[in-house]
N, C-alpha and C positions, 0 to 999 in steps of 0.2 A: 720694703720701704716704698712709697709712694710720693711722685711727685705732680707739680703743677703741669703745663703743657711744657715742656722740651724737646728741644730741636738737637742732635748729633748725629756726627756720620757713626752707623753701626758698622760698616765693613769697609774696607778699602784693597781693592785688589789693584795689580800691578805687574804687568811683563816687560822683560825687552830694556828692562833700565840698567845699566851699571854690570853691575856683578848678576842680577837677577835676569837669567835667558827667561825661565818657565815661568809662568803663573806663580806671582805671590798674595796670600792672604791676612791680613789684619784683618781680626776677625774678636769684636769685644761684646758680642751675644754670649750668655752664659748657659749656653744649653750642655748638657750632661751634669753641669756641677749644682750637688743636691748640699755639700755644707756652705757655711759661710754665708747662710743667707740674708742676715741683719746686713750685707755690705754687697746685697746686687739689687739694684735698683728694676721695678716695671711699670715701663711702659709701655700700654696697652695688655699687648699678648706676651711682648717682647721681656724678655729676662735682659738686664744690662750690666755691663761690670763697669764700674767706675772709674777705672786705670786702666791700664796696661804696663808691663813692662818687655824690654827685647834684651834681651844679654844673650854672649853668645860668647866664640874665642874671639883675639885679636883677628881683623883682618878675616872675619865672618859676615860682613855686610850687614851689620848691625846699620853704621851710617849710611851707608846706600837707602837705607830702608824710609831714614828718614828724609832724605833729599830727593827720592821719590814722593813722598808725602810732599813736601815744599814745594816743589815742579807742580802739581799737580793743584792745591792750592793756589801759587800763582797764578796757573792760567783761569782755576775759575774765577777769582776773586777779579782778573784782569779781563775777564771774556767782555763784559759790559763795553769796553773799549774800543774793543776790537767790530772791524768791518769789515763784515762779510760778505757783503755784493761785490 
Protein backbone atom coordinates (compact mmCIF):
# COMPACT_ATOMS: atom_id res chain seq x y z
CA UNK A 1 0.00 0.00 0.00
CA UNK A 2 1.13 3.35 -0.72
CA UNK A 3 0.90 6.51 0.58
CA UNK A 4 0.86 10.33 0.22
CA UNK A 5 3.80 12.23 2.19
CA UNK A 6 3.61 11.06 6.12
CA UNK A 7 5.00 12.04 8.95
CA UNK A 8 5.45 9.25 12.29
CA UNK A 9 7.65 8.37 14.82
CA UNK A 10 9.17 4.79 13.45
CA UNK A 11 10.99 3.85 16.84
CA UNK A 12 10.85 5.07 20.20
CA UNK A 13 13.41 3.85 22.63
CA UNK A 14 13.67 4.56 26.30
CA UNK A 15 15.79 3.80 29.62
CA UNK A 16 16.00 4.57 33.25
CA UNK A 17 11.97 5.26 33.38
CA UNK A 18 9.82 3.40 35.88
CA UNK A 19 10.05 -0.27 35.82
CA UNK A 20 12.43 0.07 32.64
CA UNK A 21 16.33 0.16 34.01
CA UNK A 22 17.84 -1.21 30.44
CA UNK A 23 17.09 0.06 26.98
CA UNK A 24 13.54 -0.29 25.70
CA UNK A 25 12.34 -0.50 22.19
CA UNK A 26 9.13 0.42 20.32
CA UNK A 27 9.95 -0.62 17.30
CA UNK A 28 6.93 -0.39 14.31
CA UNK A 29 9.27 -1.02 11.13
CA UNK A 30 8.21 -4.34 9.58
CA UNK A 31 11.34 -5.83 8.73
CA UNK A 32 11.34 -9.75 8.84
CA UNK A 33 7.67 -10.03 8.37
CA UNK A 34 6.96 -11.33 4.70
CA UNK A 35 2.93 -12.18 5.30
CA UNK A 36 0.28 -9.75 5.76
CA UNK A 37 1.46 -7.43 3.41
CA UNK A 38 -1.93 -5.68 2.09
CA UNK A 39 -1.75 -4.25 5.88
CA UNK A 40 2.10 -2.64 6.18
CA UNK A 41 2.29 0.46 4.77
CA UNK A 42 5.98 2.06 2.49
CA UNK A 43 7.29 4.59 2.99
CA UNK A 44 10.15 5.30 1.01
CA UNK A 45 12.48 2.27 1.82
CA UNK A 46 10.73 1.90 5.01
CA UNK A 47 8.20 -1.07 5.52
CA UNK A 48 5.59 0.36 8.26
CA UNK A 49 2.99 -1.46 10.36
CA UNK A 50 0.10 0.41 11.00
CA UNK A 51 -0.60 -0.34 14.83
CA UNK A 52 1.02 -1.80 17.48
CA UNK A 53 -0.16 -3.55 20.18
CA UNK A 54 1.68 -4.29 24.12
CA UNK A 55 0.00 -6.86 26.28
CA UNK A 56 1.87 -8.55 28.70
CA UNK A 57 1.02 -9.96 32.54
CA UNK A 58 -0.53 -7.86 35.14
CA UNK A 59 1.98 -5.60 36.63
CA UNK A 60 4.52 -6.26 33.31
CA UNK A 61 4.98 -2.52 32.64
CA UNK A 62 2.83 -2.42 29.97
CA UNK A 63 1.67 1.08 31.44
CA UNK A 64 5.02 2.29 32.19
CA UNK A 65 5.62 1.93 28.61
CA UNK A 66 3.14 4.23 27.89
CA UNK A 67 3.78 6.98 30.33
CA UNK A 68 7.18 6.94 29.09
CA UNK A 69 5.72 7.54 25.63
CA UNK A 70 3.67 10.74 27.37
CA UNK A 71 6.83 12.06 29.21
CA UNK A 72 8.49 12.19 26.52
CA UNK A 73 5.76 13.67 24.16
CA UNK A 74 5.25 16.30 26.69
CA UNK A 75 8.47 17.52 26.75
CA UNK A 76 8.78 17.69 22.96
CA UNK A 77 5.59 19.11 22.16
CA UNK A 78 6.53 21.57 25.41
CA UNK A 79 10.26 22.31 24.26
CA UNK A 80 8.99 25.44 22.15
CA UNK A 81 8.51 27.04 25.67
CA UNK A 82 11.08 26.31 27.36
CA UNK A 83 14.42 28.72 27.65
CA UNK A 84 17.33 27.63 27.36
CA UNK A 85 19.85 30.45 27.91
Amino acid sequence: MQLGVMKMLLQFNFANHKSFREETSLDLTATGIKEYNDHIFEIGEEKILPTAAIYGANAGGKSNVMDAFHYMYYYVASSFGFDLD
